[in-house]
Every structure is written in C-alpha cells, then in structure tokens.
DRENNU-697095 format. One line per 4 residues: number of its first residue (from 1); their letters; for each residue x, y, z of C-alpha. Coordinates in nm, 4 decimals. Example, Ala and Ser with C-alpha at 12.3 -4.5 7.8 and 13.67 -1.06 7.14 Angstrom:
! DRENNU-697095
1> AS> 1.2300,-0.4500,0.7800 ~ 1.3670,-0.1060,0.7140
This chain:
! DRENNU-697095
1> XXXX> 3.0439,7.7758,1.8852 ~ 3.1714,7.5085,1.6591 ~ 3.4742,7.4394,1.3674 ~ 3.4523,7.3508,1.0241
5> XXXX> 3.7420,7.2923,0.7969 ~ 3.7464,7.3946,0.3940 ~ 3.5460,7.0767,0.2815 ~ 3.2603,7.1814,0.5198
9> XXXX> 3.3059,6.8947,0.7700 ~ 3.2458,7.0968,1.1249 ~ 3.2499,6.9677,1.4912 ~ 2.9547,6.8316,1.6461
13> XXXX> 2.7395,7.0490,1.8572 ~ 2.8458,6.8541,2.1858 ~ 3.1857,6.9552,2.0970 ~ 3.1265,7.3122,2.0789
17> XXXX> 3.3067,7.6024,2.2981 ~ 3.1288,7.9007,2.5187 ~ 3.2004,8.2109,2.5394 ~ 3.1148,8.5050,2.7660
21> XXXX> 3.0972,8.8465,2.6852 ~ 3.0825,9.1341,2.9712 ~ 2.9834,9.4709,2.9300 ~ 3.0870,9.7335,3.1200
25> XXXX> 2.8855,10.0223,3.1796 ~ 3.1375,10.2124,3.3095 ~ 2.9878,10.2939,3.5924 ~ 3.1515,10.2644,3.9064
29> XXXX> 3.0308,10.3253,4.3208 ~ 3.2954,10.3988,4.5468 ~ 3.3521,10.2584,4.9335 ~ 3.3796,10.4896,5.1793
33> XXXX> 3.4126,10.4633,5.5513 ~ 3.2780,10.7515,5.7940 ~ 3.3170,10.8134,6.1910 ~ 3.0865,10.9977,6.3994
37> XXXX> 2.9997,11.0255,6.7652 ~ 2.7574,10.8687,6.9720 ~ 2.3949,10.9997,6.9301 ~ 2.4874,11.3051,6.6504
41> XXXX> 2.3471,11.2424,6.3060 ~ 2.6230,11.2105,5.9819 ~ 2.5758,11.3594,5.6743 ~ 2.7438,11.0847,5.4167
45> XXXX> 2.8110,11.2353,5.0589 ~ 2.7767,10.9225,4.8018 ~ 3.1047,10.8733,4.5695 ~ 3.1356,10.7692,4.2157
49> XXXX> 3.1164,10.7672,3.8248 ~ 3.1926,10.6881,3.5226 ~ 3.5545,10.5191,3.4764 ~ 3.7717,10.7205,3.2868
53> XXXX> 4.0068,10.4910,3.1199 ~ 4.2500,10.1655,3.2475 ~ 4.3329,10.3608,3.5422 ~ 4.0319,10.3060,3.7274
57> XXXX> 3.9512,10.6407,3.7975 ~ 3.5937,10.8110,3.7981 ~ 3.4426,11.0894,3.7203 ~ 3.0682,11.2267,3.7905
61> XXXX> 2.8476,11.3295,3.5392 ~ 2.5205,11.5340,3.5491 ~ 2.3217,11.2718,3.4488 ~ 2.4085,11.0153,3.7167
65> XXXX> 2.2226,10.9599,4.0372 ~ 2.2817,10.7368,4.3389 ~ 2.0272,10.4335,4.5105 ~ 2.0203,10.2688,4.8063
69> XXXX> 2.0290,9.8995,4.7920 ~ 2.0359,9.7616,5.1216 ~ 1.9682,10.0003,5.4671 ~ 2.2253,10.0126,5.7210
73> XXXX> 2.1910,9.7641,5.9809 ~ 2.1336,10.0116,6.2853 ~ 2.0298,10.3155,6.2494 ~ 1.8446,10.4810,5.9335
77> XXXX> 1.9380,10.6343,5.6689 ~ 1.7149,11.0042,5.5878 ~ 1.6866,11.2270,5.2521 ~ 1.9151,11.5706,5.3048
81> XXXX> 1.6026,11.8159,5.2234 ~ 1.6280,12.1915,5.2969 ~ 1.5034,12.3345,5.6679 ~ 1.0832,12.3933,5.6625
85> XXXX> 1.0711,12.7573,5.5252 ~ 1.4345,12.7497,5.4088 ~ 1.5181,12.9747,5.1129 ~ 1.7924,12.7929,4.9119
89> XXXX> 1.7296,12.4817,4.6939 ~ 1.9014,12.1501,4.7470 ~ 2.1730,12.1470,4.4565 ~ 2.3251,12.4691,4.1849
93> XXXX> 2.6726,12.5977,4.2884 ~ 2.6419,12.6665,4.6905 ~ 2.4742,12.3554,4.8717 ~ 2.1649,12.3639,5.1245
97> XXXX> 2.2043,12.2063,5.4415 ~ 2.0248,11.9340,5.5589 ~ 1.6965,11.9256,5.7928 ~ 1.7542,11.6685,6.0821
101> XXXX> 1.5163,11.3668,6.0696 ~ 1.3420,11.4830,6.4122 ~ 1.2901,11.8445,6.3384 ~ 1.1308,11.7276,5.9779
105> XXXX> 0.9630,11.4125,6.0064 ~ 1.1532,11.2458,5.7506 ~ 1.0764,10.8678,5.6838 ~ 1.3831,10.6409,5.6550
109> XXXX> 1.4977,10.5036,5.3269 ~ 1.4608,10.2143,5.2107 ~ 1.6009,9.9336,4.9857 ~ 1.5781,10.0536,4.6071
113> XXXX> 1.4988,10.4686,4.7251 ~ 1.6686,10.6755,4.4867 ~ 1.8588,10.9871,4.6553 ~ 1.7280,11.2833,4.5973
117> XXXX> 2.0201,11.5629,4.6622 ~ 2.2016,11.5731,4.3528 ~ 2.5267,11.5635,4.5506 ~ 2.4361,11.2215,4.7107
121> XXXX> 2.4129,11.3538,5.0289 ~ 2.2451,11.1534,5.2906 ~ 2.1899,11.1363,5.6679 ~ 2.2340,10.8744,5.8942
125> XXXX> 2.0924,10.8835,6.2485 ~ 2.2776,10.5632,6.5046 ~ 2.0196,10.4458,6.7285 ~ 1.9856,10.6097,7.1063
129> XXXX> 2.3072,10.5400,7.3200 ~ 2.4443,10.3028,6.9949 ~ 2.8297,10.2447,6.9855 ~ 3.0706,10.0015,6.8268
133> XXXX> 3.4030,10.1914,6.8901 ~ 3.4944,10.2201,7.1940 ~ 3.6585,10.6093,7.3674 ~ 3.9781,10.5162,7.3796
137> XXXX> 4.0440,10.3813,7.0585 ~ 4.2186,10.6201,6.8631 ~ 4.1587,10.5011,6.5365 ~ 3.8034,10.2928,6.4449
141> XXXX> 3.8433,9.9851,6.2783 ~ 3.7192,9.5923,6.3016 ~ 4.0162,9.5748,6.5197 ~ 3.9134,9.7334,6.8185
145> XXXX> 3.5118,9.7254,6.7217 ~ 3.2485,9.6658,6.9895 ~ 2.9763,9.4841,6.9062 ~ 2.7707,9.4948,6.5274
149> XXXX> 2.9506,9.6782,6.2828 ~ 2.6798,9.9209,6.0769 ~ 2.6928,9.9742,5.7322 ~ 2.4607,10.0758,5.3926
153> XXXX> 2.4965,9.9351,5.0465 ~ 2.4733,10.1891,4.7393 ~ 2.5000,10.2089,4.3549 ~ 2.5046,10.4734,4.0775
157> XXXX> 2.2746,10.5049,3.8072 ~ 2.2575,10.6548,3.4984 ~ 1.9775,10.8179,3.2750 ~ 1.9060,10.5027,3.0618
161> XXXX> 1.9125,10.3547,3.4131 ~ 2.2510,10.1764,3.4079 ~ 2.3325,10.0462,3.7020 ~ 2.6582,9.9938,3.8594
165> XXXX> 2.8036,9.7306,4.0959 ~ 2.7332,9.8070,4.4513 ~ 2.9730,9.9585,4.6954 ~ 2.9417,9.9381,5.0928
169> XXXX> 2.9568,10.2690,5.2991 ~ 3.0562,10.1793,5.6033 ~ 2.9490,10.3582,5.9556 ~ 3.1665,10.3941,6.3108
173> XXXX> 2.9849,10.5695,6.6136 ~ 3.2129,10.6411,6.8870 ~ 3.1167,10.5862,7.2535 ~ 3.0780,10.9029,7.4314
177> XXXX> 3.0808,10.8671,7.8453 ~ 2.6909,10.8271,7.9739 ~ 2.5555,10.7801,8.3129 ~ 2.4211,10.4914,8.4623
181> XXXX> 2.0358,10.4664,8.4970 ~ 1.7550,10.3416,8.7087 ~ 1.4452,10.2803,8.5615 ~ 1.1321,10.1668,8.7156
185> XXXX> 0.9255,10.2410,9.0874 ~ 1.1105,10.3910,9.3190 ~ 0.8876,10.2368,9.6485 ~ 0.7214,9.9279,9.7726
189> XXXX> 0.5733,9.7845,10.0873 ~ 0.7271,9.5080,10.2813 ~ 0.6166,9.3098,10.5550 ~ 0.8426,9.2985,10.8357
193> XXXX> 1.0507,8.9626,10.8823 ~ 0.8828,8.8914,10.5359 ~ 1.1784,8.8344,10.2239 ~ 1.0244,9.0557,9.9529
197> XXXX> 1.1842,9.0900,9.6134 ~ 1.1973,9.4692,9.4644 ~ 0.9325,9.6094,9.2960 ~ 0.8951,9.4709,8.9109
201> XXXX> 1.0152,9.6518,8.6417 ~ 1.3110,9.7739,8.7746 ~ 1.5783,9.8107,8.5620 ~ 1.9803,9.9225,8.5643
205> XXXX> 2.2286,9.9651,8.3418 ~ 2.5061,10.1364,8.1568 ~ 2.4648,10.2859,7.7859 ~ 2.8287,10.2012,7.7469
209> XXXX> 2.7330,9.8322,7.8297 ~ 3.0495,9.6127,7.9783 ~ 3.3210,9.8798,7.8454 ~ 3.5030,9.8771,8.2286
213> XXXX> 3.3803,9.7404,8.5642 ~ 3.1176,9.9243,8.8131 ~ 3.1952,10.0241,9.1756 ~ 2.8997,9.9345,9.3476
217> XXXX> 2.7933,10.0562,9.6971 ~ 2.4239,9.9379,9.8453 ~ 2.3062,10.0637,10.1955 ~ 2.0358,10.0548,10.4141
221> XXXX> 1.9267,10.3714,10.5896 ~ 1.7042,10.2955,10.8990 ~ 1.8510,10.1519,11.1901 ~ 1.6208,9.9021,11.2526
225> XXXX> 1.5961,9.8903,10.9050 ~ 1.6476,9.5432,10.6961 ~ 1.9213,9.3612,10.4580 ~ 1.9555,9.3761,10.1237
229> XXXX> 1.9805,8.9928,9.9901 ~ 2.0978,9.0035,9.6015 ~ 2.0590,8.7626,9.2998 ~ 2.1881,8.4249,9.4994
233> XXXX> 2.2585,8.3075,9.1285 ~ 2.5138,8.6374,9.0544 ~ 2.6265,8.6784,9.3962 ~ 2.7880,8.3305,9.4951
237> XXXX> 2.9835,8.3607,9.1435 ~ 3.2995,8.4935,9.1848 ~ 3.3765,8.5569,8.8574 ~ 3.0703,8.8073,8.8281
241> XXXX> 3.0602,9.0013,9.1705 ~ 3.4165,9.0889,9.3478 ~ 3.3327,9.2362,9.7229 ~ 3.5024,9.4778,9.9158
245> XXXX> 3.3120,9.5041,10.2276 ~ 2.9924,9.2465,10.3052 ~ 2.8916,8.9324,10.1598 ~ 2.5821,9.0465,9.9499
249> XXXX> 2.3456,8.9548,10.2196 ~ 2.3500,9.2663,10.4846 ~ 2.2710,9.6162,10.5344 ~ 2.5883,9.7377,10.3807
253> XXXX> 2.7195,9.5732,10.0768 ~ 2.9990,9.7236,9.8107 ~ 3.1250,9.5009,9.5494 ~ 3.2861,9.5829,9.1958
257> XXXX> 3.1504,9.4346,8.8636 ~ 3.0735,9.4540,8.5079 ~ 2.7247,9.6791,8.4341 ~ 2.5335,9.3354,8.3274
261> XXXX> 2.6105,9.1697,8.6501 ~ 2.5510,9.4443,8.8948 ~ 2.2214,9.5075,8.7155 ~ 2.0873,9.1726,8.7032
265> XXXX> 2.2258,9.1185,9.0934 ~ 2.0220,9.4281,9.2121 ~ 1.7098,9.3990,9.0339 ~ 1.7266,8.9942,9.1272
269> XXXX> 1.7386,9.0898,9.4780 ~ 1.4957,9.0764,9.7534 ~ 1.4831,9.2759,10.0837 ~ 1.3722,9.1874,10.4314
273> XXXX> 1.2330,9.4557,10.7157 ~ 1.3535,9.3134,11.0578 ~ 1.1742,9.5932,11.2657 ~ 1.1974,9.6071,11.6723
277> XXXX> 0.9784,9.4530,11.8920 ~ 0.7085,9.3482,11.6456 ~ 0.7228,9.7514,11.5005 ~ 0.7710,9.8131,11.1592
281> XXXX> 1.0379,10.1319,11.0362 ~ 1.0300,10.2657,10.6934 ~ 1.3617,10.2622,10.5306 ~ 1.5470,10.3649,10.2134
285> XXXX> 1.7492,10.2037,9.9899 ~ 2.0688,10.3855,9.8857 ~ 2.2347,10.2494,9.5649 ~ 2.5323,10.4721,9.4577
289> XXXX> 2.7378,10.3499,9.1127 ~ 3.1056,10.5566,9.0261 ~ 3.2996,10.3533,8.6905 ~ 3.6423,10.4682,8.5960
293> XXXX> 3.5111,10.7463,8.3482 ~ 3.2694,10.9230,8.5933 ~ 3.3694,10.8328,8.8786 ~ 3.1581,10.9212,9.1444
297> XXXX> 2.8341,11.1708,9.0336 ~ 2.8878,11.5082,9.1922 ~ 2.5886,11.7569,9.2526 ~ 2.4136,11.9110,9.0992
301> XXXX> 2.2818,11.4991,8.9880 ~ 2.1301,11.4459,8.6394 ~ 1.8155,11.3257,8.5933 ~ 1.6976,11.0634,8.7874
305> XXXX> 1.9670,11.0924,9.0785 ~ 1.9459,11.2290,9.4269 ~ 2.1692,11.3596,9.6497 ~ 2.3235,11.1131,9.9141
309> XXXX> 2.4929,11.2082,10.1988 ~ 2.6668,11.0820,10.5117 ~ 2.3302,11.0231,10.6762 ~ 2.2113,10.8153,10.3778
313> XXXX> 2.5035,10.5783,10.3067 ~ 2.7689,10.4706,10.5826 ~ 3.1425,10.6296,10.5267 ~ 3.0218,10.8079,10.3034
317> XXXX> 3.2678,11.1632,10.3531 ~ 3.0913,11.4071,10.0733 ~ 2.7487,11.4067,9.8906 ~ 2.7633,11.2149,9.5895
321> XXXX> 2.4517,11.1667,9.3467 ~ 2.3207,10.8205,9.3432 ~ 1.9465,10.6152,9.3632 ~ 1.7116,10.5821,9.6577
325> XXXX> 1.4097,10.3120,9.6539 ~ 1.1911,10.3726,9.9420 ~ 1.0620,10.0724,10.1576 ~ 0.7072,10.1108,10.3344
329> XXXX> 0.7605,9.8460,10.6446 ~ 0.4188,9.6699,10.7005 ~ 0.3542,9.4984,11.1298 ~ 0.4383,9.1669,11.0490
333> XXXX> 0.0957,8.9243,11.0524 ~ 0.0435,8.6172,11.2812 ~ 0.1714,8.3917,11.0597 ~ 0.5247,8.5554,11.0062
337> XXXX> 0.6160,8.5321,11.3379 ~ 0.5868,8.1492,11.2664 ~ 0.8059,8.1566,10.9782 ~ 1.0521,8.4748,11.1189
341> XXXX> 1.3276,8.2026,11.1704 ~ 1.3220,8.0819,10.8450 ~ 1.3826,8.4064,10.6938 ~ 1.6706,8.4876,10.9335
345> XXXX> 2.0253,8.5806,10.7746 ~ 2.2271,8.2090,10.7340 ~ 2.4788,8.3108,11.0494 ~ 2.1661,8.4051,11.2487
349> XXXX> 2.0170,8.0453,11.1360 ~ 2.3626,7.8661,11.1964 ~ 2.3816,8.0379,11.5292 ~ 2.0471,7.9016,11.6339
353> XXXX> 2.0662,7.5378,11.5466 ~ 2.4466,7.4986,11.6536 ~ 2.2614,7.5786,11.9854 ~ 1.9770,7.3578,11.9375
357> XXXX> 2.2285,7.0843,11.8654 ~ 2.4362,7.1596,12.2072 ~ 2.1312,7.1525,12.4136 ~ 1.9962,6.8358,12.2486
361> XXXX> 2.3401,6.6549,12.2965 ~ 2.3910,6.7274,12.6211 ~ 2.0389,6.6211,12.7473 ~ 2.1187,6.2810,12.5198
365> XXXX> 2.3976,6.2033,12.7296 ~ 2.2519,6.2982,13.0508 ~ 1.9361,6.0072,12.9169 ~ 2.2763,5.7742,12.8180
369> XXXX> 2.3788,5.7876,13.2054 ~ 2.0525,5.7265,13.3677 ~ 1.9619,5.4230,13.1445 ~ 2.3182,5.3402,13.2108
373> XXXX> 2.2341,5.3422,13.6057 ~ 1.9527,5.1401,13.5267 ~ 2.0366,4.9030,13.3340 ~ 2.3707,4.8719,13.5309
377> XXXX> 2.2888,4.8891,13.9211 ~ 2.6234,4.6372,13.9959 ~ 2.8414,4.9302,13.8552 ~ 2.6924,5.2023,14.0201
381> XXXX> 2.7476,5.0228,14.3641 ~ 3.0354,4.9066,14.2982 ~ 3.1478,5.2900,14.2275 ~ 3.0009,5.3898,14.5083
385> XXXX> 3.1798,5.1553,14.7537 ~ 3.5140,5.3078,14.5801 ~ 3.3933,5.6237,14.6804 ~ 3.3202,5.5086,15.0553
389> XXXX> 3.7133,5.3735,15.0436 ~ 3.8527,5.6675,14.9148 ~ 3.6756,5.8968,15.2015 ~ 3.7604,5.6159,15.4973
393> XXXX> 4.1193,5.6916,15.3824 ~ 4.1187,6.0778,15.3272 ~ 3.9745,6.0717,15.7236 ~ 4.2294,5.8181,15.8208
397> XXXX> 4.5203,6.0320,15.7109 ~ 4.3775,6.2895,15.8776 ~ 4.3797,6.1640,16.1788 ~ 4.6935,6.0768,16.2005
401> XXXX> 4.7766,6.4636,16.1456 ~ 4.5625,6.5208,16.4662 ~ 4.6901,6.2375,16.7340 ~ 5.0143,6.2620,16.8748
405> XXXX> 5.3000,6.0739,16.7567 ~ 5.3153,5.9140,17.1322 ~ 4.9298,5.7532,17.1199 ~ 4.8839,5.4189,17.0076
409> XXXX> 5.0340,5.1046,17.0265 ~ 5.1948,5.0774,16.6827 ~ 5.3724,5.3742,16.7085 ~ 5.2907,5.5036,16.3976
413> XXXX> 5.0307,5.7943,16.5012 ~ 4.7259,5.6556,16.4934 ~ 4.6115,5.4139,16.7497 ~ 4.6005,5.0159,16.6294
417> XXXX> 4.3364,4.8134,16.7065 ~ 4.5634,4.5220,16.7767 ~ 4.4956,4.3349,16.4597 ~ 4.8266,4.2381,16.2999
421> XXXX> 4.8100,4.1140,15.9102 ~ 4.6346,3.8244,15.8916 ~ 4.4643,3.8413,16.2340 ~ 4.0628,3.8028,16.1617
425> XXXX> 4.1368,3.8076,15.8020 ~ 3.9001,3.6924,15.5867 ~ 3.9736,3.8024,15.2370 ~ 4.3575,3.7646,15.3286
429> XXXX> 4.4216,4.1494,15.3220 ~ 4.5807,4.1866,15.6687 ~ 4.2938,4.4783,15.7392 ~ 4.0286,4.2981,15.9598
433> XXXX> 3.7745,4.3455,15.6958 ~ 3.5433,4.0435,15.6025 ~ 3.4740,3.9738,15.2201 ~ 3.1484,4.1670,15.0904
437> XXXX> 2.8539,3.9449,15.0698 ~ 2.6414,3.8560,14.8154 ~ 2.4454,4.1202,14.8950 ~ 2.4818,4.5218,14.8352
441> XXXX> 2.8179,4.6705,14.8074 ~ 2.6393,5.0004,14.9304 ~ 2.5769,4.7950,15.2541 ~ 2.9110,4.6474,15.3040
445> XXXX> 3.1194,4.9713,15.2661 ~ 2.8986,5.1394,15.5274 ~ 2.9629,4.8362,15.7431 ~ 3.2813,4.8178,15.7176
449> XXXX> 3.3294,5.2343,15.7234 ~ 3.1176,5.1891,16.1044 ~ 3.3302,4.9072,16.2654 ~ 3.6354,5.0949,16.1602
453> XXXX> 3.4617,5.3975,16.3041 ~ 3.4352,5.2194,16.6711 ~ 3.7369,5.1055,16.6273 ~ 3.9389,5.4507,16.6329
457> XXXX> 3.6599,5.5314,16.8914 ~ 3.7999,5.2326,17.1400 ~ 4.1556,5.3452,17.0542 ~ 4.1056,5.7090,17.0965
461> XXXX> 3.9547,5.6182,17.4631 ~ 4.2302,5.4027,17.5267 ~ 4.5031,5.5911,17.4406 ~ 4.3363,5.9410,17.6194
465> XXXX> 4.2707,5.7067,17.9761 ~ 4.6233,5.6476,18.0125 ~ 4.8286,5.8037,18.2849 ~ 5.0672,6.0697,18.1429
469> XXXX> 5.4524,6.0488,18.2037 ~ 5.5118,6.1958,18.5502 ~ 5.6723,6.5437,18.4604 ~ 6.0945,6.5949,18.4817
473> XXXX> 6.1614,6.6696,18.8630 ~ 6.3323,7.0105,18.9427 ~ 6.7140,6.9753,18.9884 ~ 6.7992,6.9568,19.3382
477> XXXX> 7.0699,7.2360,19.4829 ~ 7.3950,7.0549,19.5464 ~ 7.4949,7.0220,19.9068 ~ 7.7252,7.2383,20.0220
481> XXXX> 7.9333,7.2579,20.3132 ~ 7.9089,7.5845,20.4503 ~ 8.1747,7.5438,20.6889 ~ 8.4100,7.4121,20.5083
C-alpha cells in the first residue's frame, strides 16, 4: 500500500509497504508419542480440534475428521473396522474394537486417506522382528533409540474441508528377546581333501541385530571327520572375532562376537573332509549360539533347532538346542591326491616344507664338501697327513705305557733309535724325518709312519735280546763257631 497527504500528493508505487494477513482456522492436530512391543499391533487414537481461545487449548467437534498425510516410515498404518460378522458399529457412545490387519485383509493407508472411525482410531502394525528401543531401556526416547525412528504425519479437517497444520505421531517398538536362526540347506557333498565352501543360501542371524555379543561354539562330529575353515576376511580381524579355544581353522572352534560377524564368518566359510586312507566319512556340523539374554537353548528347541549332546559337540556336559549341517564325504578323485598338500591346514603345510628345507640344506652342504675336495685336493692331503701325525703319536704314547721304564737307551720308556736332535735332520726338527717332497703328502706320512714303525721294531728287538740283571743272591748264614 501507499501514502498520500491532504493535497493528494501520494508515494510512488515502488515505495509502497506489504502486508500479510493470516487466517486461522482454528483448527489444531496434536503430537503424540506411543510405545508398543515388538511384533503386536497399536491402536493410535488421533488428537485434536478446534482452539478454544489464547490458551491454546482444543476441543473436538462432531463435524471434524482426521487425514493422513504422510505414512509411517516402517510399518503401516490400517483402518480400525469392526470384526467380520461383528454386531456393534464403529462410533455412538460404547466403541467397537478393531479387526487386526491379518485376520481382515485390510490395505494400508496411504498419503491423503481420510480415517474412517470417528474417534480417529487407527492401527499400526511394525514390520516382522522391527525394533528401535532397545529391552533395557526403561524409558523410549531418541536418546537410547536403535536404529530408524518410525513415525506418521496427520491433520484435522473440518466439514467445509479446513485443514489444519500437520502434527507428527510418533511410534517406539520395544525389542522383545528372539532366537537366533539358520536359514537355508541343511546338507552338501564334499570331496575328501577337497576345500568346499557351505552350501549357498545359507543364512544366520539375530532379530535383535548387534544388541550384545554371540557365544559361538562350531564342532565337527566324525572322527575322521574334517575342519571347519571360516571367512579368512572376518576371522584374522581381531576386532570382529575374539577366540576362546582354536584359531578358526580346526575341528573345534568357539569364539565370541557380534551377530553380523559370526554370521557372515560362518556362512563365508568352507569345509574340508580329510577321510582315512583314501575313505571318505560322513560328518555333521554342530553350530550351537547362547547371547546374554538366552543363554544357552534348552530342550524342548524351537523351530529349526536340534538337540545336541555330548556325542555331537566336544565338552559339551548337558543337551543344549543348537544347528546341525550334514556333510556327505565323496572318495577323493585322482587329481586331489595331486593337490591334497595344497589344501592341508597352514601348520601341516609349515611342517612339511620346514622339512623339505632341512633335507635340501643338508644335501647342499654335503655337494659344498665334495666340490670342496675337488677343487681342493692340496687341503685334503694335507688334512690327511695331520691325521697320520696325530695317530703315530696316540700309538707312541702308548707304547711307552707298555715297555718298561728299564728298556731303552734314553731312559725315558720307550726305546731310542740313537738319533739325537739334529742327527739326520733334514728339515731341522731333531726327529730323523726328511722334508716331504714335492710329491703327495698322503705318501710321505705313510713313509715316514713305516720307518718309524721299523724303528720301534729294531729297538723292541734290541732291548728284549739283552741279558737280564743276574737275580739278588740269597744271604749267606754267618759263620759260627760252634765251639766257641
């Protein structure tokens, strides 16, 4: 709008002011917030009215009705219609209940439905198994929430189809406990000393997703049975698997982790039949899951469970209910037995080529010595006149043990040859040996070994032809005069 004063001059149009004007309807939706357990439908009763004054307040009004405007994220929202064949209208004084979605066929609402029950009572129905409070939260709120939150948006209407501002209704579904499942086959053929992966489509989890952590026990039966080998990407991470006895690569494994992990390291894993002498043995794979709600699954087992014993799982001291996969062993073919060492456990494998390696090293170094010989022959007689010395004077010494200290000429035990140092020396060493030739060593230590040989010979002659000191003559009586 624009300004003009009393002579008529007014402000130009570019000058001009706005102005908005609201109108309220009066009609008014009210937020509400609703908690109901896992898997059980809620009946939701719509709020709101016309406002009664600058207070705020509300106040229905028979000619007001109630719309969706946007569907809950999970979950569906249902019209509350009487039972099939029930006898009291929907709406008056006393109020009908509500047929369930599944017993009537009911199709969910959807953006824009009007609600029918003139109380503004709908149903919702969570999806199967859906949560986002956890069980121990005492109170639900985006505080403690687990995953999506779930809510509708609704309005009131009016007769002349007034609509009011939109209000969110929002939904909490508590977790109740659930057991674990298995889904899929529950057998397969494997080949023995062949690494076969468990059948496809198998599937495990938790309902109550990663709430708390799995205790996990795998085990198989047979006792020539085979090894389990899990998800090599989940079970080297120890962030994701935490074992308590085995390494995830044996016939008994137990290990504690979140439902995710566990799940994707069984149904990752592959299996391997060792058999006994070339004979395959059918076996069974016992899987057996406890968390800190259920703990372990007592008989009689829920769907989809067995009953394990002692026999079926090692240390196992009561029956328990658990999962069982069944393994048809297959004769291995003619080309396994090629590959069986490749598909050995890693200790077997590291076992086998630390051996290989031994055996390989020693037989280098026993090749190292004989081209050393060869290559070499100066050395090797050279070592082997040593060898000649060291016997000539093991025999020497003992000899002198043997001979009496009174043989010999030196006095010293064994008999001399005569030679002093220096006598017939050659090489200067005062032992009557001549310098090795040119020739072999091999051939001048036996030389020298034989004349030293007839040389203890000649002594040992010499010293035995000598005459022997005459022996001590008696002592003669003294003379004695008998007369006297």
């Amino acid at each position: 709008f624009g300004a003009c004063d009393e002579e008529g001059e007014c402000s130009k149009e570019e000058d001009g002011a706005e102005v908005t004007v609201k109108i309220k309807n009066g009609l008014q939706a009210d937020p509400i917030s609703s908690t109901i357990a896992e898997d059980t439908a809620l009946l939701v009763t719509l709020t709101g009215g016309r406002t009664t004054g600058e207070g705020g307040g509300t106040e229905a009004a028979p000619d007001l009705s109630f719309a969706v405007v946007t569907p809950p994220t999970s979950g569906a929202l249902y019209q509350c219609v009487p039972p099939q064949g029930g006898s009291t209208p929907c709406g008056g004084t006393k109020a009908c209940p509500c047929c369930m979605p599944d017993d009537c066929g009911l199709t969910p609402l959807a953006a824009a439905d009007a609600v029918e029950d003139a109380t503004g009572r709908v149903l919702y129905k969570p999806d199967d198994d859906f949560f986002n409070c956890p069980t121990k939260a005492k109170e639900c709120s985006a505080a403690v929430a687990v995953g999506e939150s779930v809510s509708f948006v609704y309005e009131v209407r009016d007769a002349d189809s007034r609509r009011s501002p939109p209000a969110t209704a929002e939904v909490w579904v508590k977790n109740e406990p659930d057991y674990p499942y298995l889904r899929g086959p529950r057998e397969f053929d494997a080949e023995v000393f062949q690494e076969v992966r468990l059948p496809a489509g198998l599937e495990i989890g938790d309902p109550d997703k990663d709430l708390e952590k799995w205790g996990v026990t795998i085990s198989t039966g047979a006792e020539y049975g085979g090894f389990v080998y899990l998800n090599d990407k989940i079970r080297a991470d120890p962030e994701k698997l935490k074992y308590i006895m085995g390494d995830g690569r044996s016939k008994f494994t137990s290990f504690t982790a979140y439902p995710s992990a566990a799940g994707g390291a069984i149904v990752g894993a592959k299996y391997m039949s060792l058999g006994k002498d070339a004979e395959a043995y059918n076996d069974t794979i016992s899987i057996i899951v406890q968390d800190p709600t259920t703990k372990y699954i007592l008989p009689p087992c829920p769907d989809g469970f067995v009953t394990l014993t002692k026999d079926d799982v090692v240390g196992l001291d009561t029956s328990v209910c658990g999962w069982q996969i069944h393994v048809n062993s297959l004769p291995p073919s003619e080309s396994q037995f090629v590959d069986a060492a490749a598909n050995l456990p890693i200790s077997s494998l590291i076992a086998t080529w630390s051996l290989i390696g031994a055996v390989l090293l020693w037989f280098g170094w026993q090749l190292y010595g004989w081209l050393w010989n060869v290559c070499n022959p100066e050395d090797v007689e050279t070592r082997a006149a040593e060898r000649y010395e060291v016997l000539v004077q093991k025999r020497e010494a003992k000899m002198r043990g043997s001979i009496s200290p009174d043989v010999g000429m030196g006095g010293g035990g064994l008999p001399t040859t005569g030679k002093q140092e220096g006598d017939g020396d050659v090489d200067g060493g005062g032992d009557g040996d001549v310098v090795a030739p040119m020739g072999s060593l091999r051939s001048w230590a036996k030389s020298n070994y034989a004349r030293r040989q007839s040389e203890r010979e000649a002594a040992l002659v010499s010293a035995l032809a000598r005459p022997s000191r005459p022996p001590p003559k008696a002592p003669q009586p003294a003379n004695v005069d008998l007369e006297g």
